[in-house]
N, CA, C and O of each residue as an XYZ file, in Angstrom:
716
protein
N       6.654     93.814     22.931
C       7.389     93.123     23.948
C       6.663     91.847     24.359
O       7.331     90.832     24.560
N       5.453     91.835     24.486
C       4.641     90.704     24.449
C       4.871     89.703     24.065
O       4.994     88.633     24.662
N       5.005     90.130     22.310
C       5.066     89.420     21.570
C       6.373     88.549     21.228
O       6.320     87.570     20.482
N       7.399     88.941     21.766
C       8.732     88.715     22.291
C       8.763     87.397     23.105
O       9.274     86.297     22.897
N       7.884     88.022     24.299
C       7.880     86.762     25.393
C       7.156     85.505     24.968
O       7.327     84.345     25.343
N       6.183     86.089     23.964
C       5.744     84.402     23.518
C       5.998     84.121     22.505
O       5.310     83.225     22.016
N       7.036     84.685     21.712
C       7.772     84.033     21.034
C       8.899     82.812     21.130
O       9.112     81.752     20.541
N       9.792     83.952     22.750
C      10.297     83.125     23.520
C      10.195     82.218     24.368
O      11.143     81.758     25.004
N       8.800     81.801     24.480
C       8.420     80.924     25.096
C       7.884     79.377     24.009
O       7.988     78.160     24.161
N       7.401     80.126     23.113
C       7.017     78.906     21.883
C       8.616     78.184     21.292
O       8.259     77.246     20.580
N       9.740     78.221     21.295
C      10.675     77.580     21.159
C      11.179     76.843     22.224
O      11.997     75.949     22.004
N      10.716     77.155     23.597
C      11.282     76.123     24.290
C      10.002     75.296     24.784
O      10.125     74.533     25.742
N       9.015     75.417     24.259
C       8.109     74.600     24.461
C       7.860     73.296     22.831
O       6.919     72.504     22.777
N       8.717     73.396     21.961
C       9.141     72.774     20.661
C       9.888     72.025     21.561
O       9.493     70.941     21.990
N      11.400     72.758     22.005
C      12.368     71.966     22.467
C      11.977     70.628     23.377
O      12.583     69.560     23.280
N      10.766     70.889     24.355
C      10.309     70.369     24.943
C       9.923     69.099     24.625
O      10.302     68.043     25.131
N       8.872     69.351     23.451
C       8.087     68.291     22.485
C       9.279     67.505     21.824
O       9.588     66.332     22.033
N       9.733     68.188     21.187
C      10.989     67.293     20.881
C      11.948     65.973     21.400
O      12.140     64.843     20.950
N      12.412     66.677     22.507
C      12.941     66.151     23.727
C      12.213     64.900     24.182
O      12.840     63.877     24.459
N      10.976     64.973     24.255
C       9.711     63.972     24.728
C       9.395     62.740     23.646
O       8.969     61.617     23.913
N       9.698     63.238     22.481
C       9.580     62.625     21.529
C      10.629     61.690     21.257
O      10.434     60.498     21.016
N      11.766     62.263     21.300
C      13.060     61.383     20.805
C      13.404     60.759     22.257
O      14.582     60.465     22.460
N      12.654     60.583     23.066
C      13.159     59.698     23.878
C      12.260     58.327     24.337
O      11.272     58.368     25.070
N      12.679     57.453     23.900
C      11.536     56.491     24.215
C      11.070     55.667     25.240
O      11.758     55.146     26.118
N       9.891     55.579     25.084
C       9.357     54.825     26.829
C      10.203     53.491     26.943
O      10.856     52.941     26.056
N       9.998     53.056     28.456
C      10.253     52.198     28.308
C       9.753     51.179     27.843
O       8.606     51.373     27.442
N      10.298     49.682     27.663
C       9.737     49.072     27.171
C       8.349     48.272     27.946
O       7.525     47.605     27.321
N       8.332     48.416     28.825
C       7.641     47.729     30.341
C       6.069     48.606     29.977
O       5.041     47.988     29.700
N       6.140     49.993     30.038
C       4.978     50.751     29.661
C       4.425     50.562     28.263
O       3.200     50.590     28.143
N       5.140     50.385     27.252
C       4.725     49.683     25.933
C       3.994     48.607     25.902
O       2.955     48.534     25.246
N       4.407     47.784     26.519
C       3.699     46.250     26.723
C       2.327     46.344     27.713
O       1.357     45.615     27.504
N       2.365     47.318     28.801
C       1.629     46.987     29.765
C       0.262     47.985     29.042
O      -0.750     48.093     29.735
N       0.290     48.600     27.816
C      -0.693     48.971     27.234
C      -1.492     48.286     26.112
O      -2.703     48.352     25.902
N      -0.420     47.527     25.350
C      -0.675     46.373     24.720
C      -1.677     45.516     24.929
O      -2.030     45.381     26.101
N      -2.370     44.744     23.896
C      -2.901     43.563     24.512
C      -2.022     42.707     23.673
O      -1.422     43.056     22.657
N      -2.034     40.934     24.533
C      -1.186     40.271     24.320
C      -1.432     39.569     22.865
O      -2.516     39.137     22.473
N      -0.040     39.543     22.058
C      -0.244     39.079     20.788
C       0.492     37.527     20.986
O       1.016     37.156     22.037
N       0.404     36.731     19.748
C       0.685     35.460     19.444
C       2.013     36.036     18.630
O       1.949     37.043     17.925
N       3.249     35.245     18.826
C       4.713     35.791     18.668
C       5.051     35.235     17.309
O       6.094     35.416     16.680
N       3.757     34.369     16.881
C       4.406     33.320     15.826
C       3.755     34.418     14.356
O       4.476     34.705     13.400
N       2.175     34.920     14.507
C       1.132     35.606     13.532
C       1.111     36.812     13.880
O       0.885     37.658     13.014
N       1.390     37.293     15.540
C       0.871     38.281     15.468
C      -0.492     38.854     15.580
O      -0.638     40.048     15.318
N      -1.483     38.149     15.932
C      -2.643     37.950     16.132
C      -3.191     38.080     17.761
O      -2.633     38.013     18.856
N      -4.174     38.237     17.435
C      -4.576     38.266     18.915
C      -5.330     37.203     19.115
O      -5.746     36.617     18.116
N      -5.702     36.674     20.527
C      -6.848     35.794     20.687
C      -8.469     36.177     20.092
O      -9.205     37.118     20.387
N      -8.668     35.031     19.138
C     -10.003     35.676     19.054
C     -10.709     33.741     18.933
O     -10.424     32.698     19.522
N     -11.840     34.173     17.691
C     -12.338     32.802     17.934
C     -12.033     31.936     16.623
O     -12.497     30.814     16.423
N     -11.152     32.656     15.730
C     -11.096     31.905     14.417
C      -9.237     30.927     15.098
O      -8.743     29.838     14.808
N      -8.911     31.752     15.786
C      -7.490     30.679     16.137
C      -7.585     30.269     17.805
O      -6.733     29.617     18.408
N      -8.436     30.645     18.195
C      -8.291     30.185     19.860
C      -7.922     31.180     20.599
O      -7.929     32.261     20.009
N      -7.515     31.203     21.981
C      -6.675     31.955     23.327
C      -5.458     31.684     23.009
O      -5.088     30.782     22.258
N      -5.040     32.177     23.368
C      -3.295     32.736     23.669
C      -2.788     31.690     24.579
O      -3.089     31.950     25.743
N      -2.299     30.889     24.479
C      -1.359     29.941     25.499
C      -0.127     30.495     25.869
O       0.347     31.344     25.114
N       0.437     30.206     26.802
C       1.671     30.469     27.426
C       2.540     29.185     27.297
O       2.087     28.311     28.036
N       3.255     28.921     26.845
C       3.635     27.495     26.814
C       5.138     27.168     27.747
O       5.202     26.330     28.646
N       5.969     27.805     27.413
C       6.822     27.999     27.878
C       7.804     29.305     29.229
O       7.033     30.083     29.791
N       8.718     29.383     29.464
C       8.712     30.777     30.411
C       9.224     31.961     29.919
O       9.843     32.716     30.668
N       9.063     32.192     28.872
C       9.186     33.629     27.794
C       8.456     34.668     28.566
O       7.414     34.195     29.019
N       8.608     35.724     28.828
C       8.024     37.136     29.452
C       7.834     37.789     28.469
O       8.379     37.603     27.380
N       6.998     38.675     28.750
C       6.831     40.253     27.362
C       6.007     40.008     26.248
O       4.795     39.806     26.334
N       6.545     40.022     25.382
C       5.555     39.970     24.235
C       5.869     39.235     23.379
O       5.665     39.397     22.176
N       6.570     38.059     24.062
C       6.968     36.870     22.718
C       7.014     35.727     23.686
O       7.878     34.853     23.625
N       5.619     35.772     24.995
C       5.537     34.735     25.938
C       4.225     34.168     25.562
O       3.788     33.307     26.326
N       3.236     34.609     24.130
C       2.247     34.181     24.464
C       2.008     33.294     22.651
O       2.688     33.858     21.794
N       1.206     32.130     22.137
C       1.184     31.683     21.402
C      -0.321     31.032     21.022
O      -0.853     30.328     21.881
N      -1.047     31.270     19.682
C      -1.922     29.954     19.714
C      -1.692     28.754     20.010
O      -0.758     28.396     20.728
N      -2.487     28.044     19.509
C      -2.495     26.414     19.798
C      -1.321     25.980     18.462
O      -0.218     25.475     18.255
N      -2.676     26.695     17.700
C      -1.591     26.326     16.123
C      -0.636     26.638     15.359
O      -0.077     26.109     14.398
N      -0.505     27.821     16.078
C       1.190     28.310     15.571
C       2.702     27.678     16.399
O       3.864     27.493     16.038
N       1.738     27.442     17.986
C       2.179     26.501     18.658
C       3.406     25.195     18.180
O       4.613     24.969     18.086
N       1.727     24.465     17.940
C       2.396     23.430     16.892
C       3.520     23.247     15.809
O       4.517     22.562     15.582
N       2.735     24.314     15.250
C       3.778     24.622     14.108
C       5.370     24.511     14.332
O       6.215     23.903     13.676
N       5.480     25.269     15.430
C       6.827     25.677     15.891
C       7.284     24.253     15.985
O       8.134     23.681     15.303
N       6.394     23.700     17.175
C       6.951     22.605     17.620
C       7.311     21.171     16.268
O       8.319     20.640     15.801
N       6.646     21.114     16.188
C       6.851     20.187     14.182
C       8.182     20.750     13.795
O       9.059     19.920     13.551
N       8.416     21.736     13.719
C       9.741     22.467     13.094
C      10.757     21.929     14.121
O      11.572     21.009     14.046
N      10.431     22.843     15.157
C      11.809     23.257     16.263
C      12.149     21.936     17.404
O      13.102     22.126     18.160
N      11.414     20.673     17.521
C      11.362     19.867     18.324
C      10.653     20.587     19.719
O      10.320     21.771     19.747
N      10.480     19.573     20.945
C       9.813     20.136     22.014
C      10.732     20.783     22.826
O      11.228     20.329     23.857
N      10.925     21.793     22.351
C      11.720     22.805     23.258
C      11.370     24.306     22.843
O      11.136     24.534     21.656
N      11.326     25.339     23.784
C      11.391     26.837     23.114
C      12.291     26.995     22.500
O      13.154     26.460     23.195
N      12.844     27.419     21.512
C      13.969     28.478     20.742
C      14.515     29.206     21.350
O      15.737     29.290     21.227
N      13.759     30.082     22.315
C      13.908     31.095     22.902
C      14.515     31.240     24.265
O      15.688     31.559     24.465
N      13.756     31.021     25.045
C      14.447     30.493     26.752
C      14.245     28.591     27.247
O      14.013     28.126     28.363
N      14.472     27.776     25.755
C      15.159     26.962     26.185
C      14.548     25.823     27.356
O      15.200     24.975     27.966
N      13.388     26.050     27.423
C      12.202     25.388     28.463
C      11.785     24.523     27.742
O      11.213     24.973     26.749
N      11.841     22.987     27.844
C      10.797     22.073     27.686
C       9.153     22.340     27.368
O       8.251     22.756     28.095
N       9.167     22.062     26.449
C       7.766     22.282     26.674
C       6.685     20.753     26.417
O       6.727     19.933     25.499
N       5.854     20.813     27.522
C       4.972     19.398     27.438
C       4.572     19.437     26.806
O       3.968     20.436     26.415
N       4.646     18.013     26.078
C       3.377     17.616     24.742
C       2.702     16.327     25.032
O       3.108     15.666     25.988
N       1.849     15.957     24.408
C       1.007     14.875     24.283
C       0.764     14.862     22.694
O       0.067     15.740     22.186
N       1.332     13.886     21.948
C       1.200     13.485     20.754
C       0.019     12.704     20.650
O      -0.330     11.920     21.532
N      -0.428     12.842     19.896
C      -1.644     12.651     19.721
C      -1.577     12.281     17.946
O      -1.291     13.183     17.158
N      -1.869     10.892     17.472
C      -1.687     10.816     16.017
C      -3.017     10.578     15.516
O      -3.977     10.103     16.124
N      -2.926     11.050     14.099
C      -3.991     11.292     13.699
C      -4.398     10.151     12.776
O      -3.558      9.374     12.321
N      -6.195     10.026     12.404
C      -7.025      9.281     12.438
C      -6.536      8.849     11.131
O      -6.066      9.605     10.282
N      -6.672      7.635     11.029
C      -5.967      6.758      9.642
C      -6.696      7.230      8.360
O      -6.341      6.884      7.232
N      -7.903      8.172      8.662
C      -8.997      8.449      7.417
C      -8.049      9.487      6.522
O      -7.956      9.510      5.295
N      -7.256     10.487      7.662
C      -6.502     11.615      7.559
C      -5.552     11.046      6.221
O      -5.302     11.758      5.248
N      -5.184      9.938      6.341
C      -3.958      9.238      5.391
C      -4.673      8.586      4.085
O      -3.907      7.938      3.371
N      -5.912      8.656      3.705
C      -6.693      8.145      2.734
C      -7.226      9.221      2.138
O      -7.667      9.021      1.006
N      -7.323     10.421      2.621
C      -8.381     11.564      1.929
C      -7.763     12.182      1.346
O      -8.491     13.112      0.999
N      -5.899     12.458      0.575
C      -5.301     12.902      0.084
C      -4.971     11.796     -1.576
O      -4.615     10.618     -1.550
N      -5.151     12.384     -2.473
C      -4.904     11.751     -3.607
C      -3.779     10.941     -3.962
O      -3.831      9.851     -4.531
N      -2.357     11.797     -3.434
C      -1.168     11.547     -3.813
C      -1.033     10.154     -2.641
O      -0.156      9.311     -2.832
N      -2.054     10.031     -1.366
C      -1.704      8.766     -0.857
C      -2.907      7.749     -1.392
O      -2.902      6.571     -1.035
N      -3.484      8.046     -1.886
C      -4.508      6.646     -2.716
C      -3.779      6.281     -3.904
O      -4.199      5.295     -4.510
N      -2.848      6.835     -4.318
C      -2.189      6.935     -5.486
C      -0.488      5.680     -4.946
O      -0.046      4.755     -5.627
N      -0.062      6.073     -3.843
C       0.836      5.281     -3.129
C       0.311      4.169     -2.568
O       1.087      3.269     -2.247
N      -1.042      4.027     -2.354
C      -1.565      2.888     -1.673
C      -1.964      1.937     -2.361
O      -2.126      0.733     -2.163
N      -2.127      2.728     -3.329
C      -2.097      1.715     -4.450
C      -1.495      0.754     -5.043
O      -1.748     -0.444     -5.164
N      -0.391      1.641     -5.520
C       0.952      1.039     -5.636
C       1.329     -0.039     -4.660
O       1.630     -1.176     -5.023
N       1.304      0.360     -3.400
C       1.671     -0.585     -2.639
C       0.874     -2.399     -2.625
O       1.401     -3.508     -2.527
N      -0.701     -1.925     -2.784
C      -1.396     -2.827     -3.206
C      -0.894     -3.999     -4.012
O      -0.672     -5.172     -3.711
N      -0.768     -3.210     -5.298
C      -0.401     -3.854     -6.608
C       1.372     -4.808     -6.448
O       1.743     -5.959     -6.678
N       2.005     -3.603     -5.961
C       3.350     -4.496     -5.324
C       2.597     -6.017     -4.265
O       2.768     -7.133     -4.756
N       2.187     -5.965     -3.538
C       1.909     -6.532     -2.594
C       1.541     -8.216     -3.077
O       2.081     -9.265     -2.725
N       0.210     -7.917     -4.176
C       0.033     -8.686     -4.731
C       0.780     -9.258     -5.652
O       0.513    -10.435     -5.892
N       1.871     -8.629     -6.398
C       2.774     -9.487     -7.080
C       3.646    -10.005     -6.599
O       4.207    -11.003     -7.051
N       4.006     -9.243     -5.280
C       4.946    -10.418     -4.500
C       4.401    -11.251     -4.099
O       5.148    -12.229     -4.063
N       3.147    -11.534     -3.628
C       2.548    -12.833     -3.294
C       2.651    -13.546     -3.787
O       3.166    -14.534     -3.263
N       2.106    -13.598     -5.625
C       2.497    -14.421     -6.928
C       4.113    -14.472     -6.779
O       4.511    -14.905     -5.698
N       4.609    -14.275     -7.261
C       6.078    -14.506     -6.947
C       6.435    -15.505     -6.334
O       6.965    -16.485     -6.856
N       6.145    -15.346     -4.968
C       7.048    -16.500     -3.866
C       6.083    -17.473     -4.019
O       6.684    -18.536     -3.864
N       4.849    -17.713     -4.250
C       4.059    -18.263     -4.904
C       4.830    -19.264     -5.697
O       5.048    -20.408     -5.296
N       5.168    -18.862     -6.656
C       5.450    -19.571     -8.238
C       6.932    -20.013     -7.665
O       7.214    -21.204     -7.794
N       8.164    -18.911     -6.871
C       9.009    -19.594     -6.934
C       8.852    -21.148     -5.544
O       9.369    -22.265     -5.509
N       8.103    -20.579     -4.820
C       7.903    -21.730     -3.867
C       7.693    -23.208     -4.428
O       8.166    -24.198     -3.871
N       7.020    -23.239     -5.458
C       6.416    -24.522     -5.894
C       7.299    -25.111     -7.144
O       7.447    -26.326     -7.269
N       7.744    -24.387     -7.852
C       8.728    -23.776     -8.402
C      10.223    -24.697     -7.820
O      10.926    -25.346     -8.594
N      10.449    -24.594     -6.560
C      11.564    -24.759     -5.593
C      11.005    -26.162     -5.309
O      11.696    -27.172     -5.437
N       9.615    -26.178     -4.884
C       9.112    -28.341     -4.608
C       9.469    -28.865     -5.949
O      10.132    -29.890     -5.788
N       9.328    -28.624     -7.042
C       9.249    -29.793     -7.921
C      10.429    -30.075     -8.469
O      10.765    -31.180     -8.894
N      11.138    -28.989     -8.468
C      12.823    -28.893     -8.169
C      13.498    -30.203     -7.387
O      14.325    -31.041     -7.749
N      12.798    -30.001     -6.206
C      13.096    -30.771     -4.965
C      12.338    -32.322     -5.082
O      12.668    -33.234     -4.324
N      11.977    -32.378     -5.442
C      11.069    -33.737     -6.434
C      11.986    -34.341     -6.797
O      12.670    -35.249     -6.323
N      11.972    -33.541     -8.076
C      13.086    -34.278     -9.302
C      14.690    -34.568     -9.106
O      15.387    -35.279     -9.830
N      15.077    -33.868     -7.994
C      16.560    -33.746     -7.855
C      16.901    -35.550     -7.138
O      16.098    -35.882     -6.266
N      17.439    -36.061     -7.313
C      18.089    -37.558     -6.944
C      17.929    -38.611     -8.199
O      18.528    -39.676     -8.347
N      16.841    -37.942     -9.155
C      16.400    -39.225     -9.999
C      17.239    -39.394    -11.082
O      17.233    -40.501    -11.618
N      18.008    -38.468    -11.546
C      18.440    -38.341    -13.066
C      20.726    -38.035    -12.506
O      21.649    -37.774    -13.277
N      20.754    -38.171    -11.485
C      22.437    -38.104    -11.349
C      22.819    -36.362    -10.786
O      22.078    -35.426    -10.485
N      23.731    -36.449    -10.814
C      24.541    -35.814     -9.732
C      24.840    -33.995    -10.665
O      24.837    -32.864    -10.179
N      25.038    -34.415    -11.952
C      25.207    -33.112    -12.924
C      23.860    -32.899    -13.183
O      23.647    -31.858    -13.805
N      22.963    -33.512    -12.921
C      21.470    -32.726    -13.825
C      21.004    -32.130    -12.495
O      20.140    -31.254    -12.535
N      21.537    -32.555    -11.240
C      20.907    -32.068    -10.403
C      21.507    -30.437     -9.940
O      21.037    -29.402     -9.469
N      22.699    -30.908    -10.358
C      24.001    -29.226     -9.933
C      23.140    -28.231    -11.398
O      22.939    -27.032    -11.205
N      22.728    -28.844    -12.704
C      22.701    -27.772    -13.404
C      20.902    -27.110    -12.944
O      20.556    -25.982    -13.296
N      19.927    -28.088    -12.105
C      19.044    -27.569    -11.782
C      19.002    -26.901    -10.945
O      18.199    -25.977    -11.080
N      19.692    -26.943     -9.805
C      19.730    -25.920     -8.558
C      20.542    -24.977     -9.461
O      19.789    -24.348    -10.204
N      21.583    -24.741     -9.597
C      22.137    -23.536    -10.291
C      21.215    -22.891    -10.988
O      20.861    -21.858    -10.420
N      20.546    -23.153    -12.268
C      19.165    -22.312    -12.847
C      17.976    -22.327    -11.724
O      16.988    -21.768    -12.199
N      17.835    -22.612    -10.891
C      16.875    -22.580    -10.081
C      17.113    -21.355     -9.193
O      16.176    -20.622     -8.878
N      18.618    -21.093     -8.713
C      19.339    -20.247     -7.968
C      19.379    -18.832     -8.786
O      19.206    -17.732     -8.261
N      19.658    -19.083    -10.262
C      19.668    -17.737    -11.083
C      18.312    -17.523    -11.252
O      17.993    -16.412    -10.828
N      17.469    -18.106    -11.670
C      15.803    -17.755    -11.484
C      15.284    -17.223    -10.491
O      14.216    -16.642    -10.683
N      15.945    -17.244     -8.908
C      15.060    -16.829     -7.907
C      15.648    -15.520     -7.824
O      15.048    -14.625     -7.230
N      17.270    -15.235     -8.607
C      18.102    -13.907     -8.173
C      17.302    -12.792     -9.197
O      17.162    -11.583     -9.014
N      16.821    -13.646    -10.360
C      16.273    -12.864    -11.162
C      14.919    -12.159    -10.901
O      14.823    -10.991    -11.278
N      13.882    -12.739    -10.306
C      12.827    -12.634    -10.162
C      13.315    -11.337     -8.504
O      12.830    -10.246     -8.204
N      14.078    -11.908     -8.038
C      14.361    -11.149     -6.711
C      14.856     -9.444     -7.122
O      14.653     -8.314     -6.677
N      15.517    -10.005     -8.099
C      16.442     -8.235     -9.032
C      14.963     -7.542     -9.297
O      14.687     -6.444     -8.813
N      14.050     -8.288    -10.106
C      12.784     -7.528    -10.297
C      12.141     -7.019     -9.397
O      11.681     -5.928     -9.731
N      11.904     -7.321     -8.407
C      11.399     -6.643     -7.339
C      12.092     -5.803     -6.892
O      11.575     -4.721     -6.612
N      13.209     -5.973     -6.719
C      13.816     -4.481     -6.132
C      13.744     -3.389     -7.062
O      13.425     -2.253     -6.711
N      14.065     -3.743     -8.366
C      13.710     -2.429     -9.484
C      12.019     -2.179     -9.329
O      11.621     -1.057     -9.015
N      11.430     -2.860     -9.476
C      10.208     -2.169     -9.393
C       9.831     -1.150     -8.223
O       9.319     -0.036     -8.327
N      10.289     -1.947     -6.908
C      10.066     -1.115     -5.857
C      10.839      0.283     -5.956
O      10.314      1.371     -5.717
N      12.283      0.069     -6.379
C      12.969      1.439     -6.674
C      11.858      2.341     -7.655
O      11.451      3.455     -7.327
N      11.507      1.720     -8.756
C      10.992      2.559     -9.453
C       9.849      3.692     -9.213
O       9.618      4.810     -9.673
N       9.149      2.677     -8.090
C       7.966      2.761     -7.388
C       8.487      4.271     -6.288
O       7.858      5.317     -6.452
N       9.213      4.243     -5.619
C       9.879      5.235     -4.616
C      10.395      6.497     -5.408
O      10.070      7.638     -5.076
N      11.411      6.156     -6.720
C      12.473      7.026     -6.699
C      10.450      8.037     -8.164
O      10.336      9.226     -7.868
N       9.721      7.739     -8.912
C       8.828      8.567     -9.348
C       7.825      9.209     -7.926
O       7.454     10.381     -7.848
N       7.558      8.248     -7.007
C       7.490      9.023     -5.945
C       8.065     10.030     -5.497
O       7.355     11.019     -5.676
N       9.239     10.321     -4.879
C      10.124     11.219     -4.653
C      10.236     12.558     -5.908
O      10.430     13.765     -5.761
N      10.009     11.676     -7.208
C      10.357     12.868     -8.183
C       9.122     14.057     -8.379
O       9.206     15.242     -8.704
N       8.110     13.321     -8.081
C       6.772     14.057     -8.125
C       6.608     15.188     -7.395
O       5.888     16.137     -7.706
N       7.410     15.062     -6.229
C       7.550     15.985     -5.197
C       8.172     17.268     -5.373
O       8.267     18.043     -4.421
């Protein structure tokens, strides 16, 4: 008979466990045992990513952020939360011109740009002087030698002008393709 009663007692002490189990805390006691994570990694504050910022007015457990996941967001999402929609202050801050030289693919564009740079110089160069002696000669020889020199003078500068824009296209569109 004993053995009865604690038999009957070990099933409603299951039921019990059970019961306790399939019902879940709230969410308020979940969190308030927690320590606070970063919503973006998942991480906690330590010293390889910084403290936990609050940036915006998010509550719970998707109110707290590094610096640099921070960012991240913000680069993506513009200066606003996603979430509750709060402004968030920034101070842009741009970075050091060395930052734009220590990457290959921009010594490689700067280059380019260089090399453009200098041939357009030559260019307006040649057509400039090019355009004086033009301007010289035009009154001395009549009225048709002067229409057929500005006219080739006019297709020479469209030509030299067409070249530059193809080069520069060329210059952009293998840029772009590299990517």
């Amino acid at each position: 008979m004993a053995e009865d009663s604690a038999s009957m007692k070990r099933p409603e002490a299951d039921k019990a466990e059970e019961v306790a189990v399939a019902q879940p805390q709230p969410l308020e006691k979940l969190e308030s045992h927690a320590d606070p994570v970063c919503r973006v990694c998942y991480g906690e504050a330590d010293l390889e990513y910084g403290p936990l910022l609050q940036p915006c007015a998010c509550k719970g457990s998707i109110a707290f952020g590094h610096k640099q996941c921070i960012e991240g967001c913000l680069r993506e999402w513009g200066d606003m939360c996603t979430v509750c929609r709060t402004p968030i202050k920034t101070r842009r801050k741009r970075a050091p011109l060395w930052h734009f030289f220590r990457d290959f693919v921009n010594w490689k564009d700067l280059l380019w740009v260089a090399i453009n740079g200098v041939l357009v110089a030559g260019e307006v160069f040649v057509l400039v002087h090019v355009w004086m002696l033009v301007m010289e000669y035009l009154g001395t020889r009549g009225w048709i030698t002067d229409l057929v020199a500005i006219a080739g003078l006019l297709i020479f500068t469209a030509i030299w002008t067409m070249m530059e824009f193809v080069r520069w296209t060329y210059v952009r569109y293998t840029t772009v393709s590299r990517s």
